[in-house]
NUDOSE-128797 format. One record per residue (C-alpha): residue in three letters; x, y, z. Coordinates in steps of 0.25 Angstrom, whole numbers, padded with zeros to 4 digits, always signed. Each point is the difference from the previous one (the first is absolute). Layout:
! NUDOSE-128797
ALAXYZ;...
***
This chain:
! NUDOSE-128797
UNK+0471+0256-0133;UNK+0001-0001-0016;UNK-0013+0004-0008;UNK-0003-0007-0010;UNK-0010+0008-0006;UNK+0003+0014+0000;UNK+0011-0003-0008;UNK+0000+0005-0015;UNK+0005-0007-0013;UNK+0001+0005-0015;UNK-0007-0004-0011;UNK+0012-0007-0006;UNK+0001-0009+0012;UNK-0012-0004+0003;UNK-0002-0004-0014;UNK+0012-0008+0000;UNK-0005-0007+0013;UNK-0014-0002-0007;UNK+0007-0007-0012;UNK+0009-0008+0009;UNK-0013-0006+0008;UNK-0007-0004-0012;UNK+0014-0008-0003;UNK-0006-0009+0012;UNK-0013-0006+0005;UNK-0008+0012-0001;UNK-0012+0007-0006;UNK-0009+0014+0000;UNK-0016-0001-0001;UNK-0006+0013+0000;UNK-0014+0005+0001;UNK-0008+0009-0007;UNK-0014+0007+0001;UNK-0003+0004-0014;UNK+0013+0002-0006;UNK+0007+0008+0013;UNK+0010-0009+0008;UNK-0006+0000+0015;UNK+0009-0011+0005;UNK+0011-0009-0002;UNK+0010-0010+0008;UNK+0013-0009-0003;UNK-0001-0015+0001;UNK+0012-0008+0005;UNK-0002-0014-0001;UNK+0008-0010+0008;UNK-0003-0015+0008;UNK+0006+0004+0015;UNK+0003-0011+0009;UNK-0013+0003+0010;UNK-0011+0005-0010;UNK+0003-0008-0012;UNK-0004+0005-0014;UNK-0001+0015+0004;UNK+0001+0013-0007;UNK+0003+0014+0007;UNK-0009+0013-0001;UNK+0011+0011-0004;UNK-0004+0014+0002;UNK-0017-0003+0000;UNK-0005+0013-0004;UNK-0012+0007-0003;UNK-0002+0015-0003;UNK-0002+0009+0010;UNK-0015+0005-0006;UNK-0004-0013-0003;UNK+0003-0007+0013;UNK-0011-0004+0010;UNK-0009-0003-0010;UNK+0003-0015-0004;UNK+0011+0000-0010;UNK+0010-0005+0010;UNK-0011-0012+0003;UNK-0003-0002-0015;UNK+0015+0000-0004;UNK+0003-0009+0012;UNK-0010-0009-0005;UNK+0004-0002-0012;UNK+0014-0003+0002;UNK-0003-0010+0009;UNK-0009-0007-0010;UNK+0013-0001-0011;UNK+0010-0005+0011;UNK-0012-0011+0005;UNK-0001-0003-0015;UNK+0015-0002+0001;UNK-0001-0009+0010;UNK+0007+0012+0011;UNK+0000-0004+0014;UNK+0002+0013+0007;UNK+0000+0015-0003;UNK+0010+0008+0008;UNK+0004+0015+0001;UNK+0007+0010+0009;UNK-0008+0014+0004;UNK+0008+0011+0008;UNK-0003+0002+0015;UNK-0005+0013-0004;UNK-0011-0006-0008;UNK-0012-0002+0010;UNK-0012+0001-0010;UNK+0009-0010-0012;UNK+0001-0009+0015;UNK-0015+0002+0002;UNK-0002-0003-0015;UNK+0009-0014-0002;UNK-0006-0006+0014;UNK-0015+0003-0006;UNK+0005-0008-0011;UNK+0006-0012+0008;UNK+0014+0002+0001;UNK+0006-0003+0014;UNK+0013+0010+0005;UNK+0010-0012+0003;UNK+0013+0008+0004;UNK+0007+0013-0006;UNK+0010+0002-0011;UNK+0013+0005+0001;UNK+0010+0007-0009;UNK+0013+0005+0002;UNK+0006+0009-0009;UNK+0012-0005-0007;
***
């Protein structure tokens, strides 16, 4: 089985891949607690034949220390008010299996698991 995840990358290439996303239908929106960046998550936007006008999650994140203590619910929240003022139909996102408490997290907040993601390394 390939892991996706343990895999490491240079600097220089995961630079190169940041300025090639913002080249499409993507943005970052971070959030800070008195000047400190706490949490921060990619937004690719795109109309998909069964959700409509959707945007994806990409890589949701909140620091480790400041997690269970409603940044990720406050963050969430506010990115779904800007996509609803945009007229957004649907927000989307992947987690890795391994993620049980981001799986307890995005259900609490209304999101339904409707099938798995697969990727095959080229």
């Amino acid at each position: 089985m390939q892991d996706f995840t343990a895999k490491k990358y240079s600097d220089e290439v995961l630079l190169d891949r940041l300025k090639a996303m913002f080249s499409y239908d993507y943005d970052c929106v971070a959030i800070f607690l008195e000047n400190q960046l706490i949490g921060f998550c990619g937004l690719w936007y795109q109309t998909r034949h069964y959700s409509g006008k959707s945007c994806e999650l990409d890589h949701f994140y909140i620091d480790k220390s400041f997690q269970g203590k409603g940044y990720g619910k406050q963050f969430l929240d506010w990115i779904t008010q800007q996509l609803q003022a945009k007229d957004y139909e649907a927000i989307e996102l992947n987690a890795y299996k391994e993620n049980k408490a981001g799986h307890r997290f995005y259900e609490r907040e209304g999101f339904v698991h409707l099938g798995f993601h697969f990727v095959k390394r080229l």
